[in-house]
Every structure is written in C-alpha cells, then in structure tokens.
VOSETI-410642 format. One record per atom (N, C-alpha, C): residue in three letters; atom name; x, y, z; residue number from 0. Coordinates in steps of 0.1 Angstrom, whole numbers, plus 5000, padded with zeros to 4 digits. Layout:
BEGIN
<atom ALA; CA; <X; Y; Z>; NUM>
...
This chain:
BEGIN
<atom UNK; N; <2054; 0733; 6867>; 0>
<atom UNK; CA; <2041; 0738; 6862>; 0>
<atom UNK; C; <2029; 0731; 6869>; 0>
<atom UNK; N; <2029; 0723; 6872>; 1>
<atom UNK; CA; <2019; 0711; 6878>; 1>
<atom UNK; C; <2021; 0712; 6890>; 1>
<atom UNK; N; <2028; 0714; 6898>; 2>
<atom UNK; CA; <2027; 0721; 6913>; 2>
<atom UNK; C; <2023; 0732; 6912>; 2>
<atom UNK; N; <2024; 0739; 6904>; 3>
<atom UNK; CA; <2017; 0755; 6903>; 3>
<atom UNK; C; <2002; 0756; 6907>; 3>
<atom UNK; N; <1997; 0743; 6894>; 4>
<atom UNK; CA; <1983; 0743; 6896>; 4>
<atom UNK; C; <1977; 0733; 6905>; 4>
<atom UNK; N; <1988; 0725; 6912>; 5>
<atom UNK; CA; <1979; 0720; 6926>; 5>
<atom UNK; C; <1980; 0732; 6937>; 5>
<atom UNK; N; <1991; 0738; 6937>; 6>
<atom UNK; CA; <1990; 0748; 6942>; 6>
<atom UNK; C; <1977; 0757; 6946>; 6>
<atom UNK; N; <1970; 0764; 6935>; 7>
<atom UNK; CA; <1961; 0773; 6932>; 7>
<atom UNK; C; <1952; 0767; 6933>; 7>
<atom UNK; N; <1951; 0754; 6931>; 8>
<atom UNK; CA; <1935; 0747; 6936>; 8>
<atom UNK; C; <1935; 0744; 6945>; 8>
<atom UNK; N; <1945; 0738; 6955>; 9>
<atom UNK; CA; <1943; 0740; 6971>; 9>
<atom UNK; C; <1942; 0753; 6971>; 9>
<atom UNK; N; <1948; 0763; 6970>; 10>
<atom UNK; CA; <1943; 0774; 6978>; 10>
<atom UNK; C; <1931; 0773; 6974>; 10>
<atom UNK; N; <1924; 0779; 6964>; 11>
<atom UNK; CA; <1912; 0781; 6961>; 11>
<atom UNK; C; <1908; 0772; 6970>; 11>
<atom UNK; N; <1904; 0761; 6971>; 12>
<atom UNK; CA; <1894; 0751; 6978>; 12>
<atom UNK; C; <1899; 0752; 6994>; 12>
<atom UNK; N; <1911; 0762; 6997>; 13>
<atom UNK; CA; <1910; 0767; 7011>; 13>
<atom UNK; C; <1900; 0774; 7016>; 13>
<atom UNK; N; <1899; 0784; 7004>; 14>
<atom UNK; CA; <1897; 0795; 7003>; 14>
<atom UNK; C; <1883; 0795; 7002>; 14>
<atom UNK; N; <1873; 0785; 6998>; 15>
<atom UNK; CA; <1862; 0785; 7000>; 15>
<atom UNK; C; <1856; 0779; 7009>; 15>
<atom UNK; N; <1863; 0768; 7012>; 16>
<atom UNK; CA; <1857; 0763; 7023>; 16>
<atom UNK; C; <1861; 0773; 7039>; 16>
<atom UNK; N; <1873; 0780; 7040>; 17>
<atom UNK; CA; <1873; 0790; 7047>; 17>
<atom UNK; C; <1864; 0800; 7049>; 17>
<atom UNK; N; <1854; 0803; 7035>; 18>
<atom UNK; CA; <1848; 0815; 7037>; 18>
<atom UNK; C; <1830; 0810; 7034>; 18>
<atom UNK; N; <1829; 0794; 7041>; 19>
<atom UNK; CA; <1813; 0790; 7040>; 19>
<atom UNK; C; <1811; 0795; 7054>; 19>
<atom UNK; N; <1816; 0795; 7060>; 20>
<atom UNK; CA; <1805; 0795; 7073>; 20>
<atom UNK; C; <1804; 0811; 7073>; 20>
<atom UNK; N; <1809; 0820; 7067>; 21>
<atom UNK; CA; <1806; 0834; 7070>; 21>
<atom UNK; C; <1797; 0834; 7060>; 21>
<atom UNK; N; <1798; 0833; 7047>; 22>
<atom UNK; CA; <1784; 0832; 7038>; 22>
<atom UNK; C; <1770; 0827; 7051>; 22>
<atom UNK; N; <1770; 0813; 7054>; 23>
<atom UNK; CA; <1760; 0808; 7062>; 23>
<atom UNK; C; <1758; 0816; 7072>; 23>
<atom UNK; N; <1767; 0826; 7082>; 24>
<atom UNK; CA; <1765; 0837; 7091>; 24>
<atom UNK; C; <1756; 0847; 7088>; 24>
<atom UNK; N; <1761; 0850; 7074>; 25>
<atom UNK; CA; <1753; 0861; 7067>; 25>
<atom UNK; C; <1739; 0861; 7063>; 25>
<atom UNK; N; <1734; 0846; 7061>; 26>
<atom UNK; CA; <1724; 0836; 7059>; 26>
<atom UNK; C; <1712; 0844; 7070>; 26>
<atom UNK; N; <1718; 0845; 7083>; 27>
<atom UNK; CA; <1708; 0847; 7092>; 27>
<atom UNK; C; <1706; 0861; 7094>; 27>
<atom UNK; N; <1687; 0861; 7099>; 28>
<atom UNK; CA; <1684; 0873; 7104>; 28>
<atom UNK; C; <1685; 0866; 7121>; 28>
<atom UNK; N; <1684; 0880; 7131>; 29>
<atom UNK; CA; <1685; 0875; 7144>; 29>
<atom UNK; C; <1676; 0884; 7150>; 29>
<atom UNK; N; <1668; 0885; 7156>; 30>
<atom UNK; CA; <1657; 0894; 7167>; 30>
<atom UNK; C; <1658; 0891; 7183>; 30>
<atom UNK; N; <1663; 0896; 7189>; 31>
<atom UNK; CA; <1664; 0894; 7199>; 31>
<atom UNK; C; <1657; 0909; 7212>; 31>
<atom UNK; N; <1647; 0904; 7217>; 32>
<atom UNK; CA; <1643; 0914; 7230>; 32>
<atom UNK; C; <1645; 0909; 7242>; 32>
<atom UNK; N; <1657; 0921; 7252>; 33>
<atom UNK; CA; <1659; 0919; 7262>; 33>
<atom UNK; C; <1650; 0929; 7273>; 33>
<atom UNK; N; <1652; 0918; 7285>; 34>
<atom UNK; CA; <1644; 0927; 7292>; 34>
<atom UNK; C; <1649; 0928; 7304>; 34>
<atom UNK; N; <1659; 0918; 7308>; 35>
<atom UNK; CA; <1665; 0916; 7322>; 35>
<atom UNK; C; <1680; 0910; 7314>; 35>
<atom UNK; N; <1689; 0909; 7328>; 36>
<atom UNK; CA; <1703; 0901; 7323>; 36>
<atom UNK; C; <1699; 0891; 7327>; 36>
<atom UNK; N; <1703; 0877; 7322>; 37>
<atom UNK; CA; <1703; 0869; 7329>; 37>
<atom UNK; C; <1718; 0868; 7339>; 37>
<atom UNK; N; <1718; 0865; 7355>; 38>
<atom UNK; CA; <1726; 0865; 7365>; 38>
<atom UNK; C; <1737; 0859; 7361>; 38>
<atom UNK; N; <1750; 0863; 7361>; 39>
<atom UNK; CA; <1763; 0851; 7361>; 39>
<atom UNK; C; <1759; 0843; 7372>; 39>
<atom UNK; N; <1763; 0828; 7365>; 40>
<atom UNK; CA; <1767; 0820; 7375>; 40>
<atom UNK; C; <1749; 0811; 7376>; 40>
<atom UNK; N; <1740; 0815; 7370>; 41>
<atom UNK; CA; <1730; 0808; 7371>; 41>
<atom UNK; C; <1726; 0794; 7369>; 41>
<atom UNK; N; <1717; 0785; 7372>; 42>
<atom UNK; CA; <1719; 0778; 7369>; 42>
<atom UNK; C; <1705; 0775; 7356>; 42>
<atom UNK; N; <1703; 0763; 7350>; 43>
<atom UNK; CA; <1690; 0766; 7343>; 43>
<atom UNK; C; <1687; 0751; 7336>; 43>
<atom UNK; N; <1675; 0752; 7329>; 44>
<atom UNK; CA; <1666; 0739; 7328>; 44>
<atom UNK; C; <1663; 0744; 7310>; 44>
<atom UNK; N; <1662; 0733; 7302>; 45>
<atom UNK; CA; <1653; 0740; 7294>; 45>
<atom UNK; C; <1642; 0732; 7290>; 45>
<atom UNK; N; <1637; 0736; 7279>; 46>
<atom UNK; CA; <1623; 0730; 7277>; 46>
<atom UNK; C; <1623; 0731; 7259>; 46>
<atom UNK; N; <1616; 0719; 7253>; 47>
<atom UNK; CA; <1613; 0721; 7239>; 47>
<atom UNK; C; <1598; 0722; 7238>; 47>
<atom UNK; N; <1600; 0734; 7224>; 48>
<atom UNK; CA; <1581; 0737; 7220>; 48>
<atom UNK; C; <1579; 0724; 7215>; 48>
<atom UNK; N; <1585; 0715; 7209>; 49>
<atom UNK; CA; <1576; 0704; 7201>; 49>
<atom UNK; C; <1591; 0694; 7201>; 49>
<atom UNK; N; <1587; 0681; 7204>; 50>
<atom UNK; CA; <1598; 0667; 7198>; 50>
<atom UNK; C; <1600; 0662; 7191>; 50>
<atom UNK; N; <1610; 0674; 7181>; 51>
<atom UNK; CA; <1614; 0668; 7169>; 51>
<atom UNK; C; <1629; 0669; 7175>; 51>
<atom UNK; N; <1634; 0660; 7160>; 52>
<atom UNK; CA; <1647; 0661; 7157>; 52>
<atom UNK; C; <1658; 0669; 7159>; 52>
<atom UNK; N; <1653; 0682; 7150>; 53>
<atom UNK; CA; <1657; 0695; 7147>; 53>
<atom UNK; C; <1656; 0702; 7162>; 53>
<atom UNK; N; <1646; 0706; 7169>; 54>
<atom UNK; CA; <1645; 0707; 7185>; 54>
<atom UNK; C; <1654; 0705; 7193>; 54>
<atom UNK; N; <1655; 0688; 7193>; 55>
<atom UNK; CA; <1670; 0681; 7203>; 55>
<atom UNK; C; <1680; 0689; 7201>; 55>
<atom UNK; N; <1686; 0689; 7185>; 56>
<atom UNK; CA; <1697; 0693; 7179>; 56>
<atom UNK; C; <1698; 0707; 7183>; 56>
<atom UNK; N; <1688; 0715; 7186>; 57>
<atom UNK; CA; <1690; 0729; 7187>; 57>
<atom UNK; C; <1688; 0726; 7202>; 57>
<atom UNK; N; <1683; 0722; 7210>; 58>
<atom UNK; CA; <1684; 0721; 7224>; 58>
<atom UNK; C; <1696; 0714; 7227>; 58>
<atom UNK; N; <1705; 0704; 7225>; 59>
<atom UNK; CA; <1720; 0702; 7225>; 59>
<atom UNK; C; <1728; 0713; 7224>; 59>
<atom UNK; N; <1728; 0719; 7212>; 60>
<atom UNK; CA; <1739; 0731; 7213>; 60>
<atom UNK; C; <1732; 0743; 7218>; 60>
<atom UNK; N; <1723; 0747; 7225>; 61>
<atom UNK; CA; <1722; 0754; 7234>; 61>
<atom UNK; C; <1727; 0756; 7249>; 61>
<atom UNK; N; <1723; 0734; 7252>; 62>
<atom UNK; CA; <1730; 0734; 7264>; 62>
<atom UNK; C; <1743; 0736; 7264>; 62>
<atom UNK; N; <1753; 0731; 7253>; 63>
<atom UNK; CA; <1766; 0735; 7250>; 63>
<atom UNK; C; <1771; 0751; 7252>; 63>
<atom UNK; N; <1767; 0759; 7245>; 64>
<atom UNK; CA; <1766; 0773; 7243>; 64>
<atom UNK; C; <1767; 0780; 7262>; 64>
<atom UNK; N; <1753; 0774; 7266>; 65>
<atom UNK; CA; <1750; 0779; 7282>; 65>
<atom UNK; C; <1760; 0774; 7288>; 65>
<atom UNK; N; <1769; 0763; 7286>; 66>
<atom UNK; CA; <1780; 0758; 7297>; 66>
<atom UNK; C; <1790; 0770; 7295>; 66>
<atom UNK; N; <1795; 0772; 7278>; 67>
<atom UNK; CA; <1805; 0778; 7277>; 67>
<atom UNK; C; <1807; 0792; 7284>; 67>
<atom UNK; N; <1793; 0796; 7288>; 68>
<atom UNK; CA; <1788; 0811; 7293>; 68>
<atom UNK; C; <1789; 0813; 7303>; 68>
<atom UNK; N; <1790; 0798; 7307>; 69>
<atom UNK; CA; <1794; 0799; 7327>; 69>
<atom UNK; C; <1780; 0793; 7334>; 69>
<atom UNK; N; <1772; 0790; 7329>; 70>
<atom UNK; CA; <1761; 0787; 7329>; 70>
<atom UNK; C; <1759; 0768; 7334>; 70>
<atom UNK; N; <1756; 0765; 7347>; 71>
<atom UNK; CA; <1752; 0753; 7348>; 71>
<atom UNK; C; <1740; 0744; 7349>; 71>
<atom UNK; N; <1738; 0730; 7338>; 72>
<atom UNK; CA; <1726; 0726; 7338>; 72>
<atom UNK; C; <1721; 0723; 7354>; 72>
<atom UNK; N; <1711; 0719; 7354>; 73>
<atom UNK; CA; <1701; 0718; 7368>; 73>
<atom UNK; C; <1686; 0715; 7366>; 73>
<atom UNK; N; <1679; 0703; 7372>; 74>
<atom UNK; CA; <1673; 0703; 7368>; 74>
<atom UNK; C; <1662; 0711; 7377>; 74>
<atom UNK; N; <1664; 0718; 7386>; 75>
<atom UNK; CA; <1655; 0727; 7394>; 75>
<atom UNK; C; <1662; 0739; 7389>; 75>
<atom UNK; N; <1672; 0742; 7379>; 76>
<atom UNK; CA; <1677; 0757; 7378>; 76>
<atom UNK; C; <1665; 0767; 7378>; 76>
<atom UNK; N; <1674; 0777; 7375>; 77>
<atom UNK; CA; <1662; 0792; 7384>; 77>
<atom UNK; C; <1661; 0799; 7369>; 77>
<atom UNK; N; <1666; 0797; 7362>; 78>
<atom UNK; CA; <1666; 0800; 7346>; 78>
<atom UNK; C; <1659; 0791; 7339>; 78>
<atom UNK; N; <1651; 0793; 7329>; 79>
<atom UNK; CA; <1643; 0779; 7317>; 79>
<atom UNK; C; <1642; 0788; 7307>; 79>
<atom UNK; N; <1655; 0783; 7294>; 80>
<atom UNK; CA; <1652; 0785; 7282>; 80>
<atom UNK; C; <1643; 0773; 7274>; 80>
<atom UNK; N; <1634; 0781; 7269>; 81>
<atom UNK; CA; <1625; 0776; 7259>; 81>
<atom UNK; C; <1625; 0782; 7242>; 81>
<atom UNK; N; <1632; 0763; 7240>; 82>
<atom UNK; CA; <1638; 0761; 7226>; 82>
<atom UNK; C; <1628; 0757; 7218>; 82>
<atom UNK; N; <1627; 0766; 7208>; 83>
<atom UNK; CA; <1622; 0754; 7196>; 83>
<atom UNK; C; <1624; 0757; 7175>; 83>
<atom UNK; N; <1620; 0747; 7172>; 84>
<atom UNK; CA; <1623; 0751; 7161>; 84>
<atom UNK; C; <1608; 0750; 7145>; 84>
<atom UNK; N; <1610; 0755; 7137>; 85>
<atom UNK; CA; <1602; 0753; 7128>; 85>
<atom UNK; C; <1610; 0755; 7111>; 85>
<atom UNK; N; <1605; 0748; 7104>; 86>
<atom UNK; CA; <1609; 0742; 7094>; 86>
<atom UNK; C; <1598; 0743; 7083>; 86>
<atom UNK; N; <1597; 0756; 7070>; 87>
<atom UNK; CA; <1592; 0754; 7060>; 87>
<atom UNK; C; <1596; 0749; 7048>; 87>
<atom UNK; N; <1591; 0741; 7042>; 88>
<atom UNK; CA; <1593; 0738; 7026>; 88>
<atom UNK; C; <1588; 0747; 7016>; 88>
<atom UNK; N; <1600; 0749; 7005>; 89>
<atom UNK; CA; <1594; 0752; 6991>; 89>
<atom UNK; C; <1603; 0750; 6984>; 89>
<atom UNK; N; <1599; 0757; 6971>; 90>
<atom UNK; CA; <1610; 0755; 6962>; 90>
<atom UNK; C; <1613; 0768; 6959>; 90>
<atom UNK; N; <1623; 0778; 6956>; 91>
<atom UNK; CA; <1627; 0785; 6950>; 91>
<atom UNK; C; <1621; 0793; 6938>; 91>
<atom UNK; N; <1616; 0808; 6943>; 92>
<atom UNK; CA; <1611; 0815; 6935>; 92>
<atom UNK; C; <1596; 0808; 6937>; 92>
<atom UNK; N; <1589; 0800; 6945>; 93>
<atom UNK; CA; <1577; 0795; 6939>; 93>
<atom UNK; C; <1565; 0801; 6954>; 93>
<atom UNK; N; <1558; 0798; 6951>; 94>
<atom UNK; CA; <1547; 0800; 6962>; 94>
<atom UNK; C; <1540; 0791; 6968>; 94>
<atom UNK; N; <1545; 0784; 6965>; 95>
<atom UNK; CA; <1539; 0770; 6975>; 95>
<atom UNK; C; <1549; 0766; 6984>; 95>
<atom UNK; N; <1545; 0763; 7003>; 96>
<atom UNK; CA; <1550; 0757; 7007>; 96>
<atom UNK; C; <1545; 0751; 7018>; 96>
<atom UNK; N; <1552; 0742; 7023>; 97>
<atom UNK; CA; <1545; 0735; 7036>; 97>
<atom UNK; C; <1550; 0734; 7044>; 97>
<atom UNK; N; <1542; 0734; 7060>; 98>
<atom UNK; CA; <1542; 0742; 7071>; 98>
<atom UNK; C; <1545; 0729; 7079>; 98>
<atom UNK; N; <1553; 0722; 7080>; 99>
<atom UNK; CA; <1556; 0711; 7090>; 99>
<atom UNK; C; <1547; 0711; 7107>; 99>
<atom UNK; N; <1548; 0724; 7112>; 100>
<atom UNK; CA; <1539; 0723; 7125>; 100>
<atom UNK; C; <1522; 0720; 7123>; 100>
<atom UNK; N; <1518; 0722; 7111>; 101>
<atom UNK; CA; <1505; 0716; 7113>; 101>
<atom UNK; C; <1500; 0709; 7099>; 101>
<atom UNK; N; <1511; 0704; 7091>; 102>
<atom UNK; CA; <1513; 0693; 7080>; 102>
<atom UNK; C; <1505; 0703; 7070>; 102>
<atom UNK; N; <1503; 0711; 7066>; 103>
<atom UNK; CA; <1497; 0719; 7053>; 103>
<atom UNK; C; <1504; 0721; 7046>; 103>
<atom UNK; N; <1500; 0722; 7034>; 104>
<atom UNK; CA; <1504; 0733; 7023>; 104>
<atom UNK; C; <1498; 0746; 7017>; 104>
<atom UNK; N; <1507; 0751; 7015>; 105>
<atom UNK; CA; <1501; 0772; 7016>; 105>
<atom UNK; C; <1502; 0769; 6994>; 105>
<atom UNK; N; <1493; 0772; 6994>; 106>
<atom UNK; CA; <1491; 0779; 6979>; 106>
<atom UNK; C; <1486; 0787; 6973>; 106>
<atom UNK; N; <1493; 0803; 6976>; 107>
<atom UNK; CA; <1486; 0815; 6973>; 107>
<atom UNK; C; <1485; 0817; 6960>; 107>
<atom UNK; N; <1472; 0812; 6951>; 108>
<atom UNK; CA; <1470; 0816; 6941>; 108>
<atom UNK; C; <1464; 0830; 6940>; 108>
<atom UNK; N; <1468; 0834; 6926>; 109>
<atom UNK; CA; <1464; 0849; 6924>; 109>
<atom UNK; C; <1467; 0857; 6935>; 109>
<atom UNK; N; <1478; 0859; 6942>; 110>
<atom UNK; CA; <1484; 0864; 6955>; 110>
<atom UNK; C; <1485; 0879; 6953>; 110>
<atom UNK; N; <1483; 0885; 6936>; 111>
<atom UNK; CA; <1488; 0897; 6936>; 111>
<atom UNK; C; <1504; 0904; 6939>; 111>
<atom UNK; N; <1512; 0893; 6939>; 112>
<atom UNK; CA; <1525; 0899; 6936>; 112>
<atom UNK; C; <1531; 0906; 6925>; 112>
<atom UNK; N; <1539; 0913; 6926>; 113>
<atom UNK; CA; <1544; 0922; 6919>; 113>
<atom UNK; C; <1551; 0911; 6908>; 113>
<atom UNK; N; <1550; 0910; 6890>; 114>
<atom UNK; CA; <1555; 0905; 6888>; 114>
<atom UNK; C; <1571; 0905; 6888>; 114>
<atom UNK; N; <1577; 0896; 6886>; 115>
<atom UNK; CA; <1593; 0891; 6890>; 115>
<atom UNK; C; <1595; 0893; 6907>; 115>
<atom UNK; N; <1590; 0895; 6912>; 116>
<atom UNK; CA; <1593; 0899; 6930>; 116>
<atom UNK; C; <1598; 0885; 6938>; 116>
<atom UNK; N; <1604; 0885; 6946>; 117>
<atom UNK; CA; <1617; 0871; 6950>; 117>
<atom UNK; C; <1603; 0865; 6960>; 117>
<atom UNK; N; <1599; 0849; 6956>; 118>
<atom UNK; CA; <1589; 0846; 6965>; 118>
<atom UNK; C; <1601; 0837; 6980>; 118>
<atom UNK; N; <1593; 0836; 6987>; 119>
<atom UNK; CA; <1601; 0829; 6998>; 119>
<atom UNK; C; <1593; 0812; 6993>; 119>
<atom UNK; N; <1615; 0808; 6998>; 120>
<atom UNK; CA; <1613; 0794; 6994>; 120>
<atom UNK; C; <1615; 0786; 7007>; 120>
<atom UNK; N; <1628; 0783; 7010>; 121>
<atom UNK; CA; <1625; 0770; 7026>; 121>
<atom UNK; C; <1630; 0785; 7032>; 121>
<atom UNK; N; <1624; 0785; 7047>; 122>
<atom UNK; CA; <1625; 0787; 7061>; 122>
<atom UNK; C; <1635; 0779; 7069>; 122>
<atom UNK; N; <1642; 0782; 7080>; 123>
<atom UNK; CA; <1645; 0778; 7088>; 123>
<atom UNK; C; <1647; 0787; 7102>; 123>
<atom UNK; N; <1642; 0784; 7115>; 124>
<atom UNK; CA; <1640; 0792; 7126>; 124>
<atom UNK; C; <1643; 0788; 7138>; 124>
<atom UNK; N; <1650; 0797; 7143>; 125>
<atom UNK; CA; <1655; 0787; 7156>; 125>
<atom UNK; C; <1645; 0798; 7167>; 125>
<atom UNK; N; <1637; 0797; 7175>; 126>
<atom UNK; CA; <1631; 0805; 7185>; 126>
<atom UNK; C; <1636; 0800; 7202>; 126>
<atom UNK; N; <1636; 0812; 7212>; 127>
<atom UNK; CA; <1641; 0812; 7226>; 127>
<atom UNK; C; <1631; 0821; 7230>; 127>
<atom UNK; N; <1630; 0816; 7246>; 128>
<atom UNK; CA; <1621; 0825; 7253>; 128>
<atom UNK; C; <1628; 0820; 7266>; 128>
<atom UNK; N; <1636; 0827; 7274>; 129>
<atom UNK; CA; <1642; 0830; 7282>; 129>
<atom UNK; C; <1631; 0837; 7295>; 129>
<atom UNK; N; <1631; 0831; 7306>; 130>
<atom UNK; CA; <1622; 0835; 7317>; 130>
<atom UNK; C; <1626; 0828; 7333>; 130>
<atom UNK; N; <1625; 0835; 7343>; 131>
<atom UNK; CA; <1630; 0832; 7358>; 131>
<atom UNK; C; <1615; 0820; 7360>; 131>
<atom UNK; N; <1619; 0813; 7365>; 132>
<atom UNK; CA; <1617; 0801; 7369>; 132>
<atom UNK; C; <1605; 0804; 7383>; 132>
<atom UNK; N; <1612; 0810; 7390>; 133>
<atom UNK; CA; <1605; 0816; 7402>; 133>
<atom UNK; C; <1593; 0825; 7399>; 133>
<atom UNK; N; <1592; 0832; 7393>; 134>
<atom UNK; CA; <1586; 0845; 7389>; 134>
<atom UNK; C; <1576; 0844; 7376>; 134>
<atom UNK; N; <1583; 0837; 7365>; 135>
<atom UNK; CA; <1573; 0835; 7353>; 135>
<atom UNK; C; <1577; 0846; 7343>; 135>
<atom UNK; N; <1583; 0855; 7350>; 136>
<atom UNK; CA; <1591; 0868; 7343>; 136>
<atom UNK; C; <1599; 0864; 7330>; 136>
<atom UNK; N; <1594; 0867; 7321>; 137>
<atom UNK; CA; <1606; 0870; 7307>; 137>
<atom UNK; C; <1618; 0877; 7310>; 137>
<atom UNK; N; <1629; 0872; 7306>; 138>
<atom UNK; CA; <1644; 0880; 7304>; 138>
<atom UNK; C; <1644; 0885; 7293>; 138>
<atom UNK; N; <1647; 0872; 7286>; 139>
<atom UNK; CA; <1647; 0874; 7265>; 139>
<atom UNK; C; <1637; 0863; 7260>; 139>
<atom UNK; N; <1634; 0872; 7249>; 140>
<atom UNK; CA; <1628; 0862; 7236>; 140>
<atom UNK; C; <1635; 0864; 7222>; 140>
<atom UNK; N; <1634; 0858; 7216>; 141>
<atom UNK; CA; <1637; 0860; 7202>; 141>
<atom UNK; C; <1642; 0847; 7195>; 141>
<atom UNK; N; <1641; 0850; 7179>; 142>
<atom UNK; CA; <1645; 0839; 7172>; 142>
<atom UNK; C; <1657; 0845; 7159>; 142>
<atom UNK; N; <1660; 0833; 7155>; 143>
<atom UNK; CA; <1671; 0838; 7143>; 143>
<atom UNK; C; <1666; 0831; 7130>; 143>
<atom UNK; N; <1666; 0832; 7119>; 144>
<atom UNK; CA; <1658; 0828; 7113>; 144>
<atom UNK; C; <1673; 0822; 7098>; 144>
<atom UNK; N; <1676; 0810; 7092>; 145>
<atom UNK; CA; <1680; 0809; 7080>; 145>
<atom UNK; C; <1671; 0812; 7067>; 145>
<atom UNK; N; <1677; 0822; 7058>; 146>
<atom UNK; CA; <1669; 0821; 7048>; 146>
<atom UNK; C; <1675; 0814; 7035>; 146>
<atom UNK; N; <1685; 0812; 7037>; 147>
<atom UNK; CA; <1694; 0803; 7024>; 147>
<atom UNK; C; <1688; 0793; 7018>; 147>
<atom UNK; N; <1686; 0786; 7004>; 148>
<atom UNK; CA; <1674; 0778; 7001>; 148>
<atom UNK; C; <1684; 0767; 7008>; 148>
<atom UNK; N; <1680; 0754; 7006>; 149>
<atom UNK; CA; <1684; 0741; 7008>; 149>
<atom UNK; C; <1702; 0739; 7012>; 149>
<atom UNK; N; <1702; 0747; 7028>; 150>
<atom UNK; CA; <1711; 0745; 7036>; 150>
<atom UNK; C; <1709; 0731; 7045>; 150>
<atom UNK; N; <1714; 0721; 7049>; 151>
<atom UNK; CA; <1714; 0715; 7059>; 151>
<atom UNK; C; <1712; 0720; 7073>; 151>
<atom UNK; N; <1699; 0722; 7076>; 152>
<atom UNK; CA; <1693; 0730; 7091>; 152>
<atom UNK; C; <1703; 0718; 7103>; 152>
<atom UNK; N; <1705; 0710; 7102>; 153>
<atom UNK; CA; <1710; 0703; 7114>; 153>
<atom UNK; C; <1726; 0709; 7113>; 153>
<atom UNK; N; <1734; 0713; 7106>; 154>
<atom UNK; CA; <1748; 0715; 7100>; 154>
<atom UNK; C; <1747; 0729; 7107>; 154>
<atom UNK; N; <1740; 0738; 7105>; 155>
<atom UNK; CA; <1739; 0751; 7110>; 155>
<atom UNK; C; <1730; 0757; 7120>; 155>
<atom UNK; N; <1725; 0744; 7126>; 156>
<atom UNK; CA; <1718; 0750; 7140>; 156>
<atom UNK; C; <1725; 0755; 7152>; 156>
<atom UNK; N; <1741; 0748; 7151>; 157>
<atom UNK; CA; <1748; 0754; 7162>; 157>
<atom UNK; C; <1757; 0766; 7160>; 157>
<atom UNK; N; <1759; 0770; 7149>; 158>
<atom UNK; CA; <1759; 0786; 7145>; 158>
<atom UNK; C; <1747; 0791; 7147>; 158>
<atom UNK; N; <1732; 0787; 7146>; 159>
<atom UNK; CA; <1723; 0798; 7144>; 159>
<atom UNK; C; <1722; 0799; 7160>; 159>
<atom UNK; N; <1723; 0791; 7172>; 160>
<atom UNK; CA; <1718; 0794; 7186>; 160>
<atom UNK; C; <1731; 0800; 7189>; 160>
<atom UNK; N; <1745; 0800; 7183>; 161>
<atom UNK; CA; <1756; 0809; 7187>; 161>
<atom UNK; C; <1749; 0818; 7187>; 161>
<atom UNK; N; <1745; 0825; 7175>; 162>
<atom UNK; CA; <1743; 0837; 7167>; 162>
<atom UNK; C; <1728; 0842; 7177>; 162>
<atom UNK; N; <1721; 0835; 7184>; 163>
<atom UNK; CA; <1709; 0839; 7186>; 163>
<atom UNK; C; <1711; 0841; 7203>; 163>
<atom UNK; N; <1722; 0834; 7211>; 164>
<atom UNK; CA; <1726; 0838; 7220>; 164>
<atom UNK; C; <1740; 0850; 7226>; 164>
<atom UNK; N; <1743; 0853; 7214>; 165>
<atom UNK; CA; <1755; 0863; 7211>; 165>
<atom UNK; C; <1743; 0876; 7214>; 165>
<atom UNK; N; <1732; 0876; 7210>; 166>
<atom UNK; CA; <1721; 0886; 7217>; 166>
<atom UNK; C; <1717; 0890; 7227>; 166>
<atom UNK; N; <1713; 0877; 7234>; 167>
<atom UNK; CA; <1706; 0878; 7247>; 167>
<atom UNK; C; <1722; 0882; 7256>; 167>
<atom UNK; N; <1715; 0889; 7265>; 168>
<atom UNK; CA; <1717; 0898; 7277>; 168>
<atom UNK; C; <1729; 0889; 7289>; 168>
<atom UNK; N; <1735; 0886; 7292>; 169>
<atom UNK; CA; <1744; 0879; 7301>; 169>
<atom UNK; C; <1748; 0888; 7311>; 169>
C-alpha cells in the first residue's frame, strides 16, 4: 500500500514538473516582422539596448541559440542582432507599477476601468532588431513578451529568445 502511494506522488511530481515549461511556453506572446532571410552561414555581432543583468542573460542565450542555427560569432560579422530587455513591476490585479528603464512609478488613478477588469501586473520582454551591418537595412524586429505574475525572468529568458527566434526568418 505504501509503495502505491510513493508511487502516485512520483508520478504526479513527474508530471508537473514535466508539464512547467509548457505552462511558461504558453506564458508568452511573440511578434515577430520579417522582412528579409537572414543568409545561412552568416556571421554576426550583437549589441545590447541597455547594461543590465537581465540583457547579458538574454544576450548569452541568443548567442547560444545563433550558434545552434549555424550561425558564427564575429566581431566584424555582417549580421548585428540588437538585444534588449525591459522589466515592469506590480502587483497583481493592482495598477500601480514601475518602469525600471526610467525608475518611475505609473499610478493611474481614477483610470476609468471597467469595474472587475484584469489590471496588468509584472511584465517581462525580451526585444530583437535584426539588421545587415553593411546596409543599415532591417531583416527582423520583434519582441516576446512574459505575462505570468512573478516568474523568475532570468529562468525563462532562454525559452523566451528560443521562442522569439523560432520566428525570425533563417
């Protein structure tokens, strides 16, 4: 009887930790506009909007991602993805939140929402702008955005640039 139920609680606790990262998949929206392929076999440079933490971490597993694609770093490459990321606070259901890129806080009083209507609580965004090096020309742009409240953004930034380069054009 007692192996029964170690039994059933391993599964179960297979069974959910098997099925987080698709929950966190589902987490994301993704926007992506193409406009060119980028060339097999390119090579490429990238660049961060701002020097944070969160940035590196999503500029690491990008460079990871671009190796996997056939893609070699360089630092004159003829490709430059431009990474970056942004990060809002709130709390759940509430209307207040703050804007890390320029240290404020948003507090829309008397906002006129519909009463009970779902307010946005933390943000998380991973943005790319993809462009020929030579030319100045855009390939792709787009970002993926987490909306899950209080996910660990560093834990899922290398699913969210999978997810945001599973778009762009190759």
């Amino acid at each position: 009887m007692r192996l029964r139920i170690i039994a059933v609680i391993a599964l179960s606790a297979l069974a959910l930790v098997a099925g987080a990262p698709a929950r966190a998949q589902e987490a994301f929206t993704v926007s992506v506009t193409n406009y060119q392929r980028i060339p097999p076999g390119a090579t490429f440079v990238t660049d961060l909007n701002d020097n944070t933490e969160l940035t590196s971490t999503a500029e690491s597993a990008l460079r990871k991602s671009l190796g996997l694609r056939g893609l070699d770093y360089d630092v004159n490459g003829t490709i430059g993805f431009k990474i970056g990321t942004v990060r809002e606070y709130g709390t759940p259901n509430s209307g207040a939140t703050f804007d890390s890129s320029n240290s404020t806080f948003n507090f829309p009083l008397n906002s006129g929402d519909v009463k009970g209507a779902p307010r946005l609580g933390r943000i998380y965004r991973i943005s790319l702008n993809v462009y020929d090096r030579a030319s100045g020309a855009v390939l792709s742009r787009g970002d993926v955005t987490d909306n899950e409240f209080d996910v660990d953004p560093n834990g899922v930034t290398p699913t969210m640039v999978e997810a945001l380069l599973d778009k762009v054009e190759f």
